[in-house]
C-alpha positions as CSV (number, residue, x, y, z in Angstrom):
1,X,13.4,16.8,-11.3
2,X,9.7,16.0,-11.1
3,X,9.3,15.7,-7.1
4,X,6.9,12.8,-7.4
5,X,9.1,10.6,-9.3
6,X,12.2,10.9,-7.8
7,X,15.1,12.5,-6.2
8,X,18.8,13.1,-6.0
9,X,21.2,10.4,-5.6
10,X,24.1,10.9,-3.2
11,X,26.7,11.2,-6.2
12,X,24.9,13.9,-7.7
13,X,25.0,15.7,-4.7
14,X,27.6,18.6,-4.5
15,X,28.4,22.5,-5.2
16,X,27.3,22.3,-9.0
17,X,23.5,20.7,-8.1
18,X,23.1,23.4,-5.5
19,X,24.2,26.2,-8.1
20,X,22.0,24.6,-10.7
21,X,19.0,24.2,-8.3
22,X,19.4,27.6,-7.5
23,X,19.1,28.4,-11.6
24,X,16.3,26.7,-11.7
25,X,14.3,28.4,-8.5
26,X,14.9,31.8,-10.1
27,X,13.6,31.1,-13.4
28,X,10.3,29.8,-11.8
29,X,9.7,32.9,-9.6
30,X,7.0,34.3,-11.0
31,X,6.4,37.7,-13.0
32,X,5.1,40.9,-10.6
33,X,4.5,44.2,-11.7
34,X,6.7,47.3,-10.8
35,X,5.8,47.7,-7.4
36,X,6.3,44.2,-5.8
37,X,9.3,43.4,-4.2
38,X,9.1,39.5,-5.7
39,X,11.3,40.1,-8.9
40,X,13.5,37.5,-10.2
41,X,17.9,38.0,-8.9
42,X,19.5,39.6,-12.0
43,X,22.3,37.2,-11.4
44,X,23.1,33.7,-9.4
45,X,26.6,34.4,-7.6
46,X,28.2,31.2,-8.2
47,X,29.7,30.2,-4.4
48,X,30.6,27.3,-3.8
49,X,29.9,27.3,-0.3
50,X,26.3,28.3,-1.3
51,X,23.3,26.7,1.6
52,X,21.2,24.4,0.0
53,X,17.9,25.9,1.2
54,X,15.3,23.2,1.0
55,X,12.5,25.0,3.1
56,X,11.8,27.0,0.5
57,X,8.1,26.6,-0.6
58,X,9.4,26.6,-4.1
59,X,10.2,23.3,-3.9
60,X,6.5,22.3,-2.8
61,X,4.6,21.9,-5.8
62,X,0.6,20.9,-4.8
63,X,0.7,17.0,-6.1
64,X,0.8,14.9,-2.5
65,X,-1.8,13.2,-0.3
66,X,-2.0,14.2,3.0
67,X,-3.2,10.7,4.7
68,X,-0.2,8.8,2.6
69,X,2.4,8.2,5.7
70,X,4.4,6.6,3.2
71,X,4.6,9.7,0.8
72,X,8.4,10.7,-0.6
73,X,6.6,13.6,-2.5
74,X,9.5,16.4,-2.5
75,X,12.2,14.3,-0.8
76,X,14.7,16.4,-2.0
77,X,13.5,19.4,-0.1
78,X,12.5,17.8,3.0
79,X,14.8,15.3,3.1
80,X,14.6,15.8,7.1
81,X,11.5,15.6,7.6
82,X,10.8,12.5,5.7
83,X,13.7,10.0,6.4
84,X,15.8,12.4,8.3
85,X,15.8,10.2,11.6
86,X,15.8,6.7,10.0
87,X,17.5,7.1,7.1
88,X,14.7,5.6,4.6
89,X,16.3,2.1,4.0
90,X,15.7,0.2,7.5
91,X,15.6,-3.5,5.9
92,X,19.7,-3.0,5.7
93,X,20.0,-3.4,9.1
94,X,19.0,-7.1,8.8
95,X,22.2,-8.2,6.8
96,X,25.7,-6.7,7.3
97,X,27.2,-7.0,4.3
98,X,25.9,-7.5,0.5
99,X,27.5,-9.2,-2.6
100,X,28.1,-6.3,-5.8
101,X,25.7,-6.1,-8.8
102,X,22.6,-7.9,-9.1
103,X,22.9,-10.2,-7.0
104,X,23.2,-7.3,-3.8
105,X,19.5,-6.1,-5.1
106,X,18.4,-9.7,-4.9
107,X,19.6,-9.2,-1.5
108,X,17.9,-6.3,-0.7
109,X,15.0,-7.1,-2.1
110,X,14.7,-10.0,0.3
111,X,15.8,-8.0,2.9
112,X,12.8,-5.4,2.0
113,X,10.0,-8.3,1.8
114,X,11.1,-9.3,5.4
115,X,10.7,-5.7,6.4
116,X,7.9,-4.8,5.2
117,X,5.6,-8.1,5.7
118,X,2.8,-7.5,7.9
119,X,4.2,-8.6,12.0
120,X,1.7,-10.4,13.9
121,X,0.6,-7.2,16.1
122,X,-0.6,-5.7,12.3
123,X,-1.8,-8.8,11.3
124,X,-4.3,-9.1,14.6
125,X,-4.9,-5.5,15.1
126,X,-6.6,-5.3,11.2
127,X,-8.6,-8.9,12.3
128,X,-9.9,-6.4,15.2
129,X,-11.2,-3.8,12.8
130,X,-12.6,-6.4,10.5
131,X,-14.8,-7.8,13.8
132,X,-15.9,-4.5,14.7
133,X,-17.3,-3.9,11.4
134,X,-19.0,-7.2,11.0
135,X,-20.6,-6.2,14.3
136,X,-21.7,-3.3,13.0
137,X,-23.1,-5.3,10.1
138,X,-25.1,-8.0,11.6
139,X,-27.1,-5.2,14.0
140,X,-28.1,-3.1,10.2
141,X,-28.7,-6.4,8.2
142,X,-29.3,-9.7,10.5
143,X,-29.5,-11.6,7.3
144,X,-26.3,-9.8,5.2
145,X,-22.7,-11.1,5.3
146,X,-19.4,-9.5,5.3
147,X,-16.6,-10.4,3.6
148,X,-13.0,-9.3,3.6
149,X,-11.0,-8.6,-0.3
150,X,-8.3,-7.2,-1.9
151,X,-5.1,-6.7,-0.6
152,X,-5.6,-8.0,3.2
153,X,-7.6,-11.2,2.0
154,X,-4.5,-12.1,-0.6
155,X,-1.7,-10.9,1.6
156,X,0.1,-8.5,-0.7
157,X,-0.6,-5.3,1.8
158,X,1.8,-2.7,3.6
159,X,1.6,-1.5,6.5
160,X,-0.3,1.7,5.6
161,X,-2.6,-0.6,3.2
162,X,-6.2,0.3,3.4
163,X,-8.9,-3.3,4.4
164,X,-11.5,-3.7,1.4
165,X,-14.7,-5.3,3.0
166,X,-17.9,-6.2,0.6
167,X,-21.7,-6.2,2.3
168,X,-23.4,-9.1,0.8
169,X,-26.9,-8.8,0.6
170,X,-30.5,-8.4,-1.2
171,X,-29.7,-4.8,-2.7
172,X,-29.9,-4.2,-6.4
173,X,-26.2,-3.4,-7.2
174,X,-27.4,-1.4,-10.7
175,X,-29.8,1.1,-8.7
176,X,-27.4,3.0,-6.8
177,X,-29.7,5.1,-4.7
178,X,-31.5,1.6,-3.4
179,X,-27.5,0.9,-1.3
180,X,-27.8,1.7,2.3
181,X,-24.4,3.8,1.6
182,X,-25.8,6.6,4.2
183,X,-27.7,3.9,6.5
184,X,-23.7,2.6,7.1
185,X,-22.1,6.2,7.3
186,X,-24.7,7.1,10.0
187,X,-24.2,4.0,12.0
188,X,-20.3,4.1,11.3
189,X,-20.8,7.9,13.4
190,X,-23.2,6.6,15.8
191,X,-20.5,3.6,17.0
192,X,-18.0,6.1,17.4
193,X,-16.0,3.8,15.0
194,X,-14.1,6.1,12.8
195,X,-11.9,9.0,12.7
196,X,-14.0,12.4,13.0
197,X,-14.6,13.2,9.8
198,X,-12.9,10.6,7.8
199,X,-15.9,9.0,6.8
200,X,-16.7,9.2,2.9
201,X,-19.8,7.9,1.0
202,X,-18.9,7.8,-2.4
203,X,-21.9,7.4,-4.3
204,X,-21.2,8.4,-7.7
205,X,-18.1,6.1,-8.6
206,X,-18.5,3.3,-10.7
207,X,-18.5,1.1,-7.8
208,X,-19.8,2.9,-4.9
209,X,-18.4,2.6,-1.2
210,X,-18.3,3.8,2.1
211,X,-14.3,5.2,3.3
212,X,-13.7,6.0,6.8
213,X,-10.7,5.6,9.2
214,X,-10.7,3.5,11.9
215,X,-10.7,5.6,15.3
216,X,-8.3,3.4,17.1
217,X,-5.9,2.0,14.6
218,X,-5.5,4.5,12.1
219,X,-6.5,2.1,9.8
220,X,-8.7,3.2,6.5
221,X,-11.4,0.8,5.3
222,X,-13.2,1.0,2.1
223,X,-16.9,-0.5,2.5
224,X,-18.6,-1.6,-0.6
225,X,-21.7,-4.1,-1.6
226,X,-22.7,-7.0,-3.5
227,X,-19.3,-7.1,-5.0
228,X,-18.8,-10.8,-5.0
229,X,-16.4,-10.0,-8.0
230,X,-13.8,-8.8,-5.6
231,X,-13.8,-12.0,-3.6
232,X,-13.4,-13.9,-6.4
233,X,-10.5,-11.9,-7.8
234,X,-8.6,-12.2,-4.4
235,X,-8.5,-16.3,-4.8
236,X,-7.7,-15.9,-7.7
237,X,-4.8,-13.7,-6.8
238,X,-3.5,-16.5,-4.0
239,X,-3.4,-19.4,-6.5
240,X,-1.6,-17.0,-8.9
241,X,0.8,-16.9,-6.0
242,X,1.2,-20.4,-5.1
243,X,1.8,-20.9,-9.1
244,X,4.7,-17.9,-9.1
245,X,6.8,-17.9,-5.6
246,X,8.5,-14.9,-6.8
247,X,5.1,-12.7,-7.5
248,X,4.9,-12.1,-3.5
249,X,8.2,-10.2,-3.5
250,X,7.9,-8.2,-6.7
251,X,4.8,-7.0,-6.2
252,X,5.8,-5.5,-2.3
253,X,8.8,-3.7,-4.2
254,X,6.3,-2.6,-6.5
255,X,3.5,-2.0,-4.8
256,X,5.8,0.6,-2.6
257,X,7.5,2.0,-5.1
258,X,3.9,3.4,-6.4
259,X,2.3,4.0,-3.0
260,X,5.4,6.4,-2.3
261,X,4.5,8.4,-5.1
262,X,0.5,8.6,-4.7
263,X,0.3,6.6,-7.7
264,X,-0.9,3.7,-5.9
265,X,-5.0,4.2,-6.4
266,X,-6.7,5.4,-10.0
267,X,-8.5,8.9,-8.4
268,X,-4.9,10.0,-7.7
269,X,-3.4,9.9,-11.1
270,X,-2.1,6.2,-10.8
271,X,-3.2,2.8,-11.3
272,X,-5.0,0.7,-8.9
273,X,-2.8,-2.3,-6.9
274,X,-5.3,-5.4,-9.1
275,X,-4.0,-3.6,-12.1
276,X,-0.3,-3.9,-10.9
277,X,-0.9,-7.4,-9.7
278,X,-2.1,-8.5,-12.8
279,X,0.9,-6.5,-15.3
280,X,3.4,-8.2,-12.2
281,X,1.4,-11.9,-13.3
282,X,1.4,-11.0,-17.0
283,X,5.0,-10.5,-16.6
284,X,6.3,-13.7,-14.7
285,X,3.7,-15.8,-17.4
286,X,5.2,-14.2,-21.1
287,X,8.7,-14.5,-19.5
288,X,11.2,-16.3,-21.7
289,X,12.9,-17.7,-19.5
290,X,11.7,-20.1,-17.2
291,X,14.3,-20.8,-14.6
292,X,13.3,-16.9,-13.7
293,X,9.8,-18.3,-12.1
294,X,11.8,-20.9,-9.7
295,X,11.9,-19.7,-5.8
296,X,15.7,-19.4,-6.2
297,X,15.6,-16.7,-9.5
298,X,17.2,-13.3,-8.8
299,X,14.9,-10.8,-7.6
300,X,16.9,-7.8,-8.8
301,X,17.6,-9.1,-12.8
302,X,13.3,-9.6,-12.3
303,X,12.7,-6.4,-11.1
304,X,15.0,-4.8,-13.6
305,X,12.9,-6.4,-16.6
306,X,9.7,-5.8,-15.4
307,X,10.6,-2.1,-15.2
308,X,12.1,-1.9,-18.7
309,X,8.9,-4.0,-20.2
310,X,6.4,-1.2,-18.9
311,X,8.8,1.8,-18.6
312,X,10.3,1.6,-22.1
313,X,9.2,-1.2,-24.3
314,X,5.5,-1.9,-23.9
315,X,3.2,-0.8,-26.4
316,X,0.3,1.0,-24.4
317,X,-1.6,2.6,-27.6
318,X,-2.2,-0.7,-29.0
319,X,-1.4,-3.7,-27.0
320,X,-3.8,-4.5,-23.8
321,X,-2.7,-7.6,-21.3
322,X,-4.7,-11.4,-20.8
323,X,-4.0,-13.2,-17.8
324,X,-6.2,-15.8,-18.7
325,X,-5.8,-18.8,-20.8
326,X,-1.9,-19.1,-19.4
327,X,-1.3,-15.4,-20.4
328,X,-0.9,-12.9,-23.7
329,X,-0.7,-9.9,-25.5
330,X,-3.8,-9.2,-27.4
331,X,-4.7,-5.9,-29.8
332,X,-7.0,-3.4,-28.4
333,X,-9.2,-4.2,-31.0
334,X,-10.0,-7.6,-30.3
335,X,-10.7,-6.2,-26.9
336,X,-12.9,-4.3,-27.7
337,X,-15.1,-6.7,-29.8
338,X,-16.0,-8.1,-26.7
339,X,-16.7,-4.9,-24.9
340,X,-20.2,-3.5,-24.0
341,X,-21.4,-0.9,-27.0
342,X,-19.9,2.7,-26.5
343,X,-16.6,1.4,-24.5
344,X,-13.4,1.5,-26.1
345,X,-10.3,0.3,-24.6
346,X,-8.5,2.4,-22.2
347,X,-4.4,3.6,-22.7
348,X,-3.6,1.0,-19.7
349,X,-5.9,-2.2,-20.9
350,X,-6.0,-5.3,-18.9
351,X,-8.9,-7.6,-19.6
352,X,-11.0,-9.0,-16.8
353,X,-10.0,-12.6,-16.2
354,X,-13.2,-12.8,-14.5
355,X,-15.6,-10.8,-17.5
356,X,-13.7,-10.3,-20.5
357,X,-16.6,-7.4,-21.0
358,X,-14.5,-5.9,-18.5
359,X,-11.5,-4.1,-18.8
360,X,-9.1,-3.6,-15.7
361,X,-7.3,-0.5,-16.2
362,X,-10.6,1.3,-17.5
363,X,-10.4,4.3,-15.4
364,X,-6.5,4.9,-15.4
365,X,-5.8,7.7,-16.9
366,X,-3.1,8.5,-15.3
367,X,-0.8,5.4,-16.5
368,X,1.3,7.4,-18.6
369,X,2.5,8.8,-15.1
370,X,3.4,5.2,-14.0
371,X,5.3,4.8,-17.0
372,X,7.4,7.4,-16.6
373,X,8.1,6.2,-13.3
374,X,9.1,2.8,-14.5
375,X,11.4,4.0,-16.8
376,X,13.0,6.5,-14.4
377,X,13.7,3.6,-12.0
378,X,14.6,1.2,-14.4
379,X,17.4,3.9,-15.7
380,X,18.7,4.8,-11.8
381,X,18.7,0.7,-11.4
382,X,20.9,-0.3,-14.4
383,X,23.1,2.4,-13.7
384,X,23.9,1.1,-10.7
385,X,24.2,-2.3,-11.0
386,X,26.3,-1.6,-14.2
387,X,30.3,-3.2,-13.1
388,X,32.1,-0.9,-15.1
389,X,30.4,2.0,-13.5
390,X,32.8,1.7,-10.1
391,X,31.1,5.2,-8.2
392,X,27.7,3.6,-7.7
393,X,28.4,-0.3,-7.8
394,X,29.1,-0.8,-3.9
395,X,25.8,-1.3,-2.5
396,X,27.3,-1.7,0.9
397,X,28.4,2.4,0.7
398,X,25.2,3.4,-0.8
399,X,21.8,1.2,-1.1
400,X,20.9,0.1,-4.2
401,X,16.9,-0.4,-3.4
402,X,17.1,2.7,-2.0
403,X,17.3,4.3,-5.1
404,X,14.3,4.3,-5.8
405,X,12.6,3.0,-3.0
406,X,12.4,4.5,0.7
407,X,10.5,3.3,4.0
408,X,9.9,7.4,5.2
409,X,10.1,8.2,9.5
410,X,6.4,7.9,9.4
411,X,5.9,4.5,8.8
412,X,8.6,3.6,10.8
413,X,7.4,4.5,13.6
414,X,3.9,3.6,13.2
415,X,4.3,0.2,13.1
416,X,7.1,0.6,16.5
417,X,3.5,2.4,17.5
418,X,1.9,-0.9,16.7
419,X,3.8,-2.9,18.0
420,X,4.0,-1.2,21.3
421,X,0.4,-0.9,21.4
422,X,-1.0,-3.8,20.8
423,X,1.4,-6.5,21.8
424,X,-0.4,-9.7,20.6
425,X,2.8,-11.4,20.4
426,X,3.6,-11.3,23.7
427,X,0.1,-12.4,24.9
428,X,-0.3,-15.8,22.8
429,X,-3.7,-16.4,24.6
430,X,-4.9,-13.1,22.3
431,X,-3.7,-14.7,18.9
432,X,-6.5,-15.8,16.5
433,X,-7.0,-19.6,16.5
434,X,-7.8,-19.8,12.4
435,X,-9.5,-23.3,12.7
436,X,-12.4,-21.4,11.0
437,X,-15.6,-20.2,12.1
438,X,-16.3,-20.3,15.8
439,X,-19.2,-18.8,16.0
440,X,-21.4,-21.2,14.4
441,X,-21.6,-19.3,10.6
442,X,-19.8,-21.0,7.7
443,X,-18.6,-18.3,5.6
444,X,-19.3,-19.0,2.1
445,X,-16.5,-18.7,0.0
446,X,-14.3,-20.4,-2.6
447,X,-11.9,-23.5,-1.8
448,X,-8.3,-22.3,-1.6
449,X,-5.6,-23.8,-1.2
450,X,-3.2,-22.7,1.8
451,X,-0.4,-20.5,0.8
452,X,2.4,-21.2,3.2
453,X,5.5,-19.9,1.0
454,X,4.0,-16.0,2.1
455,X,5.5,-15.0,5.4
456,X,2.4,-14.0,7.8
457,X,0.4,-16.1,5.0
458,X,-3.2,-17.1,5.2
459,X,-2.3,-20.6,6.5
460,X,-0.4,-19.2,9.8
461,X,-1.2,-21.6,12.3
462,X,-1.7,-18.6,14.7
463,X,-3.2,-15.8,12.9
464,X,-5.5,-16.3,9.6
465,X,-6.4,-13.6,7.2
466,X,-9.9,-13.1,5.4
467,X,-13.1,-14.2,6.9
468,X,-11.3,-17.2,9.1
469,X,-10.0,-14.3,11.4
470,X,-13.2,-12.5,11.6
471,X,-14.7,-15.9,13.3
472,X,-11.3,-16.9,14.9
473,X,-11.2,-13.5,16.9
474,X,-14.7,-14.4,19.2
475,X,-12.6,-16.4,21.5
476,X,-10.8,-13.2,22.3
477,X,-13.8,-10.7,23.1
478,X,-15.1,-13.2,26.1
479,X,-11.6,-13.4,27.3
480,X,-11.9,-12.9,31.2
481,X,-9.7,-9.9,31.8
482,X,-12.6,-7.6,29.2
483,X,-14.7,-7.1,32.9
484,X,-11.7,-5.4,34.9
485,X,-10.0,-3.1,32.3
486,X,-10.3,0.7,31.5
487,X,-10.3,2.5,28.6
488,X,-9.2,5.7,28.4
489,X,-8.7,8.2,24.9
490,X,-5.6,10.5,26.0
491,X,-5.1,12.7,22.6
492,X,-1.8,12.5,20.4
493,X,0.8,13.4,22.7
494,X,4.3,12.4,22.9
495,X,4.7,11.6,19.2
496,X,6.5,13.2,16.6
497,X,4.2,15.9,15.2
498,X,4.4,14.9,11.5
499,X,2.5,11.4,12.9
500,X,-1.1,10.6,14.2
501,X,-0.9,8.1,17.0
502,X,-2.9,7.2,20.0
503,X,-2.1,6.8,23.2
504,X,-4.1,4.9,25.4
505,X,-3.7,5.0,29.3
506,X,-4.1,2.2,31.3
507,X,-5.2,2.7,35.2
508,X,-4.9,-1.1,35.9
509,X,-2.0,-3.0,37.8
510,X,-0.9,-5.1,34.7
511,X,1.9,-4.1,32.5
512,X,2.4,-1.4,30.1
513,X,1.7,-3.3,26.8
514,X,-0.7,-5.4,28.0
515,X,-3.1,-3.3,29.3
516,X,-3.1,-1.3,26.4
517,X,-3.8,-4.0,24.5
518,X,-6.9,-5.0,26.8
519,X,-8.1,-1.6,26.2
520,X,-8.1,-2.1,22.4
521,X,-10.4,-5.0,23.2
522,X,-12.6,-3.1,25.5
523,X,-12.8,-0.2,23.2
524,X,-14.3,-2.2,20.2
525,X,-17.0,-4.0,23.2
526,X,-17.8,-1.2,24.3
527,X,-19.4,0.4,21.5
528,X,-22.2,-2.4,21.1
């Protein structure tokens, strides 16, 4: 079983999966000469009593990300490592019993998109980061603007999800060594804003940009400039959401299922999350039935189809996807009549809706790889949703979701971290207003609409997303208590080692939580 794709389900655990995953180690030991002591066993004792070794570095094939916390790469052989103490599937613990079939994943699915939405605490702390780079911004370029995109400006993030930021200013976008890439990397070091040496100047993609992780948060940030495109394509994304309530849940579901795997970004072997988006819109607009876009439509029936549409059925060598003009399937060719000279339509091809010289899934080469994850999960689903197959159709013994989906120790308790940490709940007086600017700049940016059918939407009375919380957050910095707190960096300890967290120390009278969280403030004054 390909250890990026998936893993063993509890029925097919048992004496005859250990003997034949025991086979299958031997035969891919490799060949030595006479003298090693390496060779191959000359026969597999069949005992049924046989230990399942899953340490051993067979089982560890070279295909995972190191900074993906939410990784389930080889989750057959380190099943205790990865979900050993949580169990992978924490969003069951918010409903104690579910109906059979289909309609227990709809459950679950809801379950999962209550789970994993973004709580307050991870909602401020990434408005924090935001201020600290726009900061940053206004001291190298007085006259430049920053603006927040992708998946933190439309809501459809995780917890782990990277911020996309955009530097608008007077830089010619086509002459790549005029962008101040290394002017921001060397003032990123200088502010002591990022993780040493997490910072990243990529200067020969297509769209160059500036990676680094945030040195208090964890949290990565991609920095790019002058693409107003990406704005633009994150309101488009929100009215897309206010048109299909179920989109927001789907794409979560989605969205985790590929991060899990590292086939959540294009320089990994995936697709990138707009791509995903727009197959997930694509999807809900070519859908034959209707009644399936309503708020009250089963999640888990969706879910089901969208995985057997581009695991099994949709054309990828000659078909590309148009979201625009209500939604279709067009021929490559036509595609690529309106494609610069010298591009051809790529295997995954989703035209721009923005620039129809554009073409989405351009540099995914790796789609073939999502495919073959779709169709995995869309097999493991059926099967167990299937009434007449009685071992697997409880989803109160085993989780359905879980299947194919798992929340892995890390995550878990990185956001208890956050939450701990930063306790902006608890402290209302912290909370972003999101009336808009208060600092006397309008933002310029496109009219949207609010989306309040998103929990932790951009229309929260209490905390807003995008460029509303970058203003909204002043009112914080000159809170009194900035003058009498004290920061103090005190290493990793006292977390599980497979984790980086922070701990900050408080020497102040004020309560555990809070003074930590006063810390975070003075930390991100400090540095100017």
């Amino acid at each position: 079983m390909d250890p990026v794709i998936g893993w063993y389900q509890p029925e097919q655990e048992g004496p005859a999966r250990q003997l034949w995953s025991r086979i299958a180690e031997a035969r891919c030991v490799p060949m030595t000469d006479n003298n090693s002591n390496n060779k191959a066993p000359e026969f597999i004792p069949i005992d049924s009593n046989c230990h399942d070794d899953r340490s051993n570095p067979i089982h560890h094939p070279p295909r995972k990300k190191t900074d993906n916390r939410a990784s389930t790469f080889n989750l057959n052989s380190d099943h205790a490592n990865l979900i050993g103490k949580h169990g992978g599937c924490p969003w069951r613990e918010l409903r104690s019993k579910y109906d059979r079939g289909v309609i227990g994943l709809h459950q679950e699915i809801e379950d999962f998109h209550k789970y994993i939405s973004p709580t307050s605490e991870e909602r401020e702390v990434r408005n924090v980061v935001v201020l600290k780079m726009k900061k940053l911004i206004k001291e190298l370029w007085p006259a430049a603007k920053l603006q927040v995109f992708g998946s933190f400006r439309t809501g459809l993030y995780l917890p782990t999800s990277d911020i996309d930021l955009v530097v608008i200013g007077k830089w010619n976008v086509q002459s790549q060594e005029r962008l101040p890439l290394r002017t921001l990397e060397q003032a990123i070091y200088q502010h002591n804003l990022a993780e040493p040496g997490s910072v990243k100047v990529l200067d020969k993609a297509s769209v160059p940009i500036v990676k680094f992780t945030d040195r208090l948060s964890e949290i990565r940030v991609d920095v790019s400039f002058n693409m107003s495109n990406g704005v633009k394509s994150a309101e488009l994304i929100k009215k897309f959401k206010q048109r299909y309530p179920v989109l927001y849940s789907l794409v979560l579901v989605l969205k985790q299922f590929l991060l899990q795997r590292d086939l959540n970004e294009v320089f990994t072997g995936g697709i990138s999350s707009y791509s995903l988006i727009l197959m997930t819109i694509s999807f809900l607009q070519l859908h034959p039935r209707q009644t399936a876009l309503t708020p009250g439509a089963n999640l888990g029936i969706l879910l089901i189809e969208f995985l057997e549409l581009y695991g099994k059925k949709f054309n990828y060598m000659k078909t590309a996807i148009r979201v625009s003009e209500g939604g279709s399937y067009i021929s490559k060719e036509e595609v690529q009549k309106n494609m610069k000279d010298g591009y051809r339509p790529s295997l995954l091809c989703i035209e721009d809706p923005l620039n129809i010289t554009n073409d989405i899934g351009r540099s995914s080469h790796g789609a073939l790889y999502v495919k073959q994850a779709f169709e995995y999960a869309y097999i493991v689903l059926t099967q167990a949703v299937n009434p007449l197959n009685t071992l697997l159709y409880d989803p109160n013994k085993v989780s359905i979701l879980g299947r194919i989906i798992r929340v892995t120790d890390s995550v878990i308790e990185y956001r208890q971290w956050v939450k701990q940490e930063f306790p902006f709940s608890k402290n209302p007086e912290l909370m972003l207003n999101g009336s808009g600017s208060s600092d006397g700049e309008n933002e310029e940016e496109p009219d949207t609409s609010p989306d309040s059918s998103a929990p932790g939407s951009d229309s929260d009375s209490s905390s807003s997303r995008g460029d509303s919380g970058i203003n909204g957050i002043s009112n914080a910095n000159n809170a009194p208590w900035l003058n009498n707190s004290y920061y103090h960096r005190a290493g990793r300890g006292g977390m599980p080692t497979n984790n980086k967290h922070r701990r900050f120390v408080d020497n102040g009278t004020q309560g555990k939580g809070t003074g930590r969280l006063r810390n975070y403030y003075r930390a991100s004054s400090r540095d100017w």
